[in-house]
C-alpha positions in Angstrom: 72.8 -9.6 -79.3 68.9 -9.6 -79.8 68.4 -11.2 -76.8 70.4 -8.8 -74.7 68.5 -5.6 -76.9 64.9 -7.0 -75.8 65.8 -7.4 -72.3 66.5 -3.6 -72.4 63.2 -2.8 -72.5 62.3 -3.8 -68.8 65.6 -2.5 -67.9 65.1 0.6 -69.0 61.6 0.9 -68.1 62.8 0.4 -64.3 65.7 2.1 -64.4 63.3 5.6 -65.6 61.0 4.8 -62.7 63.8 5.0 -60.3 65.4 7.9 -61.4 61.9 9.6 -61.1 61.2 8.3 -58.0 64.9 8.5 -55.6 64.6 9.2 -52.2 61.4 9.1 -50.5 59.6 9.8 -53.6 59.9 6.0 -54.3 55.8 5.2 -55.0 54.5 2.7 -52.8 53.0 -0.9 -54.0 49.8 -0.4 -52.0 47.8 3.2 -51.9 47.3 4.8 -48.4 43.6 3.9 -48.3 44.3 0.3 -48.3 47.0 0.2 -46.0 44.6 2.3 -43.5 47.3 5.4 -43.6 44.3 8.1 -44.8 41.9 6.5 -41.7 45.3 7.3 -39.2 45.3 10.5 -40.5 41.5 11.3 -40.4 41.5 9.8 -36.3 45.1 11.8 -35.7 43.2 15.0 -36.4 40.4 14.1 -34.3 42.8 13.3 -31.2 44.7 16.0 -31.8 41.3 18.6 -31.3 40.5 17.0 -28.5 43.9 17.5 -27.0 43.8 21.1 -28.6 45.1 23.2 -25.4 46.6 20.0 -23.4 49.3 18.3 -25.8 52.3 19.7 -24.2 51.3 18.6 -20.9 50.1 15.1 -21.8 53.4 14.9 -23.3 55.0 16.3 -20.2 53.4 14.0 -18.1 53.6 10.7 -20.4 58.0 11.8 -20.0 57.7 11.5 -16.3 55.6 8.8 -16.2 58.0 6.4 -18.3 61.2 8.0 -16.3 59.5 7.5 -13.0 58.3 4.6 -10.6 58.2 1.3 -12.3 54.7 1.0 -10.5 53.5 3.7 -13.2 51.1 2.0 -15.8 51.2 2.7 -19.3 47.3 2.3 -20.0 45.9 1.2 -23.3 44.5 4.4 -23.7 47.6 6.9 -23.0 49.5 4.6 -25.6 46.9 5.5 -28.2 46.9 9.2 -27.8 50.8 9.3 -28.1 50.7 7.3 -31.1 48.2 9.5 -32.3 49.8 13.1 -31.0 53.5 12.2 -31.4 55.0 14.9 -34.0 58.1 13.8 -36.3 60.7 15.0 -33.5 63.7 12.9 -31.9 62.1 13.9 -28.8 58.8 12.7 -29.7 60.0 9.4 -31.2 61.9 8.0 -27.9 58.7 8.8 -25.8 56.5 6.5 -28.1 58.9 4.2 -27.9 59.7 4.4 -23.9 55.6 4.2 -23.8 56.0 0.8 -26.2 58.4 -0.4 -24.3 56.9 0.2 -21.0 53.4 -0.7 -21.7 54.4 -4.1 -23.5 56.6 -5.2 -20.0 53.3 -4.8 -17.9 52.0 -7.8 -16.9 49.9 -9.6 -19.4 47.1 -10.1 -16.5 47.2 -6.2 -16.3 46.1 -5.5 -19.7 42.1 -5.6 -19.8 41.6 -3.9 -23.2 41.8 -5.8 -27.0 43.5 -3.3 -28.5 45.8 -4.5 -31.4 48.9 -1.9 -31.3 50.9 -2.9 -34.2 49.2 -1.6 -37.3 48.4 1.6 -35.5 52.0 2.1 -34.6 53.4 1.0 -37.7 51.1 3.7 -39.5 52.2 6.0 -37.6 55.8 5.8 -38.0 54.7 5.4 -41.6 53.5 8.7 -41.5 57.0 9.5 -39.8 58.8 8.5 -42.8 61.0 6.6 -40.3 61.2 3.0 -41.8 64.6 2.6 -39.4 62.9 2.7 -36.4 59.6 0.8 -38.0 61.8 -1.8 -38.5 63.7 -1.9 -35.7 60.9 -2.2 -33.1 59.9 -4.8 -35.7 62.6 -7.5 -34.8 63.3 -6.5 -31.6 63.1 -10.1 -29.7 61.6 -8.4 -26.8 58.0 -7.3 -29.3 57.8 -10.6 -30.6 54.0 -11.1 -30.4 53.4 -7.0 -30.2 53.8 -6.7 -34.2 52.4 -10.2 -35.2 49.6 -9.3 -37.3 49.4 -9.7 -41.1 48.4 -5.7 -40.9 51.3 -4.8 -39.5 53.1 -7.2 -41.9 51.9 -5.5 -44.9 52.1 -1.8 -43.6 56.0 -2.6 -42.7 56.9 -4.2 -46.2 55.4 -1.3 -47.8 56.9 1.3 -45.7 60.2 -0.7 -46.6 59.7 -0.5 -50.0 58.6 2.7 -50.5 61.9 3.8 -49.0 64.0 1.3 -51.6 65.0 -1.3 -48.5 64.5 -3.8 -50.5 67.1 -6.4 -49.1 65.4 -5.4 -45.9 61.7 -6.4 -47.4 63.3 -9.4 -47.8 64.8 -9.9 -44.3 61.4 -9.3 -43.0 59.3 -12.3 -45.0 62.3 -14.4 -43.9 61.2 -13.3 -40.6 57.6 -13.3 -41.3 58.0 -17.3 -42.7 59.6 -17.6 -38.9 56.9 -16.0 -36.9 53.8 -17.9 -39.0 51.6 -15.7 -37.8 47.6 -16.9 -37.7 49.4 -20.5 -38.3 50.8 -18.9 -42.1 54.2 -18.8 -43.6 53.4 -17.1 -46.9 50.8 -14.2 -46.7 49.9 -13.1 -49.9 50.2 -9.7 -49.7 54.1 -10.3 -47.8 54.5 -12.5 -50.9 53.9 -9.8 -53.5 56.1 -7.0 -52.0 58.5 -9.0 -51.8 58.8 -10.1 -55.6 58.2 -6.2 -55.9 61.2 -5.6 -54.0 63.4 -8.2 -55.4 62.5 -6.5 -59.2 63.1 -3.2 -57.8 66.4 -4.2 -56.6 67.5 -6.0 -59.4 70.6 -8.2 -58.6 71.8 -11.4 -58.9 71.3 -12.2 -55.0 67.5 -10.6 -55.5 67.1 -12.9 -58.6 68.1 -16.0 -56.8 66.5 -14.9 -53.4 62.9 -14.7 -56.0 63.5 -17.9 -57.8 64.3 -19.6 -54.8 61.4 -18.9 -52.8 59.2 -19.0 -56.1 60.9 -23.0 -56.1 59.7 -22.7 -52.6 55.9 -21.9 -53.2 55.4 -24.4 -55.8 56.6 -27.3 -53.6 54.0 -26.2 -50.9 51.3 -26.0 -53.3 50.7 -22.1 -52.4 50.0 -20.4 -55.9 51.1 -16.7 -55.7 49.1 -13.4 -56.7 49.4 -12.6 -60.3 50.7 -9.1 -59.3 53.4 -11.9 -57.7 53.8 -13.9 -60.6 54.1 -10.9 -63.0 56.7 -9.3 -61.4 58.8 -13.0 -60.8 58.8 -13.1 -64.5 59.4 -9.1 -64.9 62.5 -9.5 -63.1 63.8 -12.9 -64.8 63.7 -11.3 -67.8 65.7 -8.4 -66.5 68.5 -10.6 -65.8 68.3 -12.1 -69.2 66.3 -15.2 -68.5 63.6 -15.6 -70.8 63.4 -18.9 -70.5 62.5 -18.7 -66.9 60.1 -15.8 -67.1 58.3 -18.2 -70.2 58.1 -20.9 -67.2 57.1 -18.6 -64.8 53.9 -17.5 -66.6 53.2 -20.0 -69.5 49.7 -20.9 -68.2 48.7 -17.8 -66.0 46.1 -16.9 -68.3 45.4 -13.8 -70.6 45.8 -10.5 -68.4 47.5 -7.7 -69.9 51.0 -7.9 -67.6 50.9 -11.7 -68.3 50.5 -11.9 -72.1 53.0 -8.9 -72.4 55.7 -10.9 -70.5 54.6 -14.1 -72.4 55.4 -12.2 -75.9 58.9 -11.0 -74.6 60.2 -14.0 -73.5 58.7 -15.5 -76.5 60.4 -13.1 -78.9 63.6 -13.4 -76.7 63.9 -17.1 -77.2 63.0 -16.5 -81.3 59.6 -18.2 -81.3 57.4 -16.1 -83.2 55.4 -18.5 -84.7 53.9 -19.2 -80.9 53.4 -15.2 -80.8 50.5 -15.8 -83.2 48.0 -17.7 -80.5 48.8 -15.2 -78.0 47.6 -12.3 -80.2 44.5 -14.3 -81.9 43.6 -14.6 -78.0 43.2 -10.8 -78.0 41.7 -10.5 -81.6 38.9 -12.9 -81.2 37.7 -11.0 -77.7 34.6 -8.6 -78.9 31.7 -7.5 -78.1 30.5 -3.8 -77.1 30.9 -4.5 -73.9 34.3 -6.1 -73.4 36.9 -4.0 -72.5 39.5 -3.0 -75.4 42.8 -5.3 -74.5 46.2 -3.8 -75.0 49.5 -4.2 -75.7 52.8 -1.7 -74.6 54.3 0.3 -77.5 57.6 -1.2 -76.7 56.6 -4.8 -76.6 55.2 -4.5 -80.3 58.5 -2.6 -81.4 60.4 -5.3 -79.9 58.1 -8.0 -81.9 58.4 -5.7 -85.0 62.3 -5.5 -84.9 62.5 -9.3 -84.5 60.8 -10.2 -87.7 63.1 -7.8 -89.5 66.3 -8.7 -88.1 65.2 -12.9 -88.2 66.5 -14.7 -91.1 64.1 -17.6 -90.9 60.7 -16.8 -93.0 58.0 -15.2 -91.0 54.7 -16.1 -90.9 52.0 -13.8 -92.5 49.3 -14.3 -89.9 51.7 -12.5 -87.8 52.5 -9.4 -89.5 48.9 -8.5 -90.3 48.0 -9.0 -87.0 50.4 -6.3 -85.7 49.0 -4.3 -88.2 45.6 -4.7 -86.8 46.6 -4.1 -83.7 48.2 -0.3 -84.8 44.7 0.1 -86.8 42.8 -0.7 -84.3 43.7 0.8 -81.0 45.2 -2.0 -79.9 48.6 -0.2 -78.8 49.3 1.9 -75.3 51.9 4.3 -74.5 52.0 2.8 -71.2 55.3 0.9 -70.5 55.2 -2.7 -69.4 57.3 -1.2 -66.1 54.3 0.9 -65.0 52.5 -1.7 -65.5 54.5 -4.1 -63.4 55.0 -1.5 -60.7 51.0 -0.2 -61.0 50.0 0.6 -57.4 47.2 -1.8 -55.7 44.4 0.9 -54.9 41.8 -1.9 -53.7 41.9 -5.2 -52.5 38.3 -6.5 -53.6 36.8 -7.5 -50.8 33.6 -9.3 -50.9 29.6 -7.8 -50.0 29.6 -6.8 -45.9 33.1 -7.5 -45.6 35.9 -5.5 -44.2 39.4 -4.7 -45.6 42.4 -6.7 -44.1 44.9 -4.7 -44.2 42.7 -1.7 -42.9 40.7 -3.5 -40.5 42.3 -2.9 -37.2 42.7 0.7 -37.7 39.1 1.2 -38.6 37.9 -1.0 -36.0 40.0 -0.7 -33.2 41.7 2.6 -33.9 40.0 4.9 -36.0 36.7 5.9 -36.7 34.0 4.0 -37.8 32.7 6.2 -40.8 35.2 4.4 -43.4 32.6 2.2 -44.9 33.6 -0.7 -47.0 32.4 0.1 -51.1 31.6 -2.7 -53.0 31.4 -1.6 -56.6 28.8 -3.3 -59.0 30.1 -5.3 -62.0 29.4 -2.0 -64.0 31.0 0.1 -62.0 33.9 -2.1 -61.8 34.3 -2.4 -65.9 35.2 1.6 -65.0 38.0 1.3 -63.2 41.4 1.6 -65.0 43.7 0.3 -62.2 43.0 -3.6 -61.0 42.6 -4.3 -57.6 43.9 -7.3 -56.0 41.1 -9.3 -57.0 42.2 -8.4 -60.3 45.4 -9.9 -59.5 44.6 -13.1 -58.1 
């Protein structure tokens, strides 16, 4: 019965987000800047002036093109303004993709530019809200090769996920582990939605899809994100495994997601006395500098009911620490599903370097004026949200 009450707490913590976030209000794992959404926006804009009094017409024009002579060329260059001009319409939507479709059967030996289509596209249908049609361009057999890029990859899971496909995030890393794009089966980033969308979705098929391809990444030697391992664990304790979630994260160190996890499945399995080195790990941290570490309101209630309800004696160490904690500041409202579920607004990229995810927008697509920031140690001690280095 205790077990089944401490569980709850994820549970309910879920089931809040989602009935606050139904429909395309869903939040997404990864912000817009990192996915390279706000740079597609920025560069629409900019096609879109320069097309002011000549949109219709280039429309007009791309339709006959695509309908006409199969001698017509799609050229690198009429693809991108479509992509770029093409408004959320039905009518708009078949003449990208007539334009995909004819400019990706032109010989190979015909196509003189570098220009990497898939991101750009997938951002674009992003901004569509039309994860249907994302994802069917996606594994239509005649693309493969047009949307084989870790970019487009990441934009399509999130676009996916956003949308709460999740059984359909997971059909596309089983894809993804086919394709092994850049010589990869498990990009990270692929990795992490998907954990994301299997604790979203909640199910016994989710469960065993996670633990079976968490099984999977430890015989390969691949040691997933931490946003990845937190939310393997989130969701084995959401299906009343607290056993598994202890495995899952017993020596991932002491960040905030990990130790809260850690002390649920350690209070679900009736171990309090091991709840004791996980808080001293907190306590002993000091220092003016050092950030203050927290622990979820809930969590501690859950700790708190346990040594009321247990029958076996309780040690003293561990009561006065959770009354330090309460006098101390030590306590956040914040519940350990928003934490779980916390979007990734940067993914840490090192001096002079260029983001991932964003890079073929900004460099291929886009404009060049979205400059890589590369926050000093101070500056990073000021953010409240962790980035994927954060994560790692």
């Amino acid at each position: 019965m205790f077990r089944r009450s401490l569980i709850s707490i994820v549970r309910q913590g879920a089931t809040a987000t989602n009935a606050n976030s139904t429909g395309s209000s869903i939040r997404n794992l990864y912000s817009p800047s990192v996915l390279g959404l706000d740079g597609y926006e920025n560069y629409r804009e900019k096609i879109q002036t320069q097309h002011m009094h000549n949109v219709d017409n280039f429309k007009r024009k791309m339709r006959e093109f695509v309908a006409g002579s199969t001698t017509n060329m799609v050229f690198t260059e009429d693809l991108k303004n479509i992509i770029h001009l093409a408004d959320n319409t039905d009518e708009d939507k078949k003449l990208l993709v007539d334009m995909i479709d004819k400019y990706n059967s032109q010989a190979q030996e015909l196509r003189f530019g570098n220009y990497i289509f898939g991101p750009v596209i997938m951002r674009a249908l992003y901004s569509m809200k039309d994860p249907a049609l994302a994802f069917k361009l996606f594994k239509d057999e005649k693309y493969i090769g047009f949307f084989d890029q870790l970019t487009t990859y990441q934009i399509l899971g999130d676009l996916l996920y956003k949308n709460g496909l999740y059984a359909e995030v997971r059909e596309l890393f089983d894809l993804i582990k086919i394709r092994q794009v850049q010589g990869g089966r498990y990009p990270k980033h692929s990795i992490t939605l998907t954990f994301a969308a299997c604790y979203q979705e909640n199910t016994k098929e989710s469960f065993r899809y996670a633990m079976d391809l968490w099984k999977e990444l430890n015989a390969v030697g691949h040691i997933p994100m931490r946003k990845a391992t937190a939310l393997a664990a989130g969701l084995a304790l959401k299906q009343n495994q607290a056993d598994i979630a202890l495995e899952i994260v017993g020596s991932k160190g002491n960040y905030v997601t990990i130790r809260q996890l850690k002390i649920l499945a350690l209070t679900s399995l009736e171990r309090l006395d091991d709840l004791i080195p996980v808080f001293r790990s907190v306590l002993e941290v000091g220092g003016p500098l050092e950030k203050r570490q927290t622990f979820c309101r809930e969590v501690i209630q859950k700790v708190q009911d346990a040594i009321t309800s247990t029958k076996s004696e309780v040690p003293q160490d561990l009561k006065r620490m959770l009354e330090y904690l309460e006098a101390n500041g030590h306590i956040s409202d914040t519940t350990l599903d928003e934490l779980l579920c916390q979007e990734i607004v940067s993914i840490g990229q090192k001096k002079d370097s260029t983001s991932n995810l964003a890079e073929s927008y900004r460099t291929r697509g886009g404009s060049n004026q979205f400059k890589q920031f590369t926050p000093t140690r101070q500056q990073k001690s000021r953010f409240a949200r962790p980035g994927l280095t954060d994560m790692n």
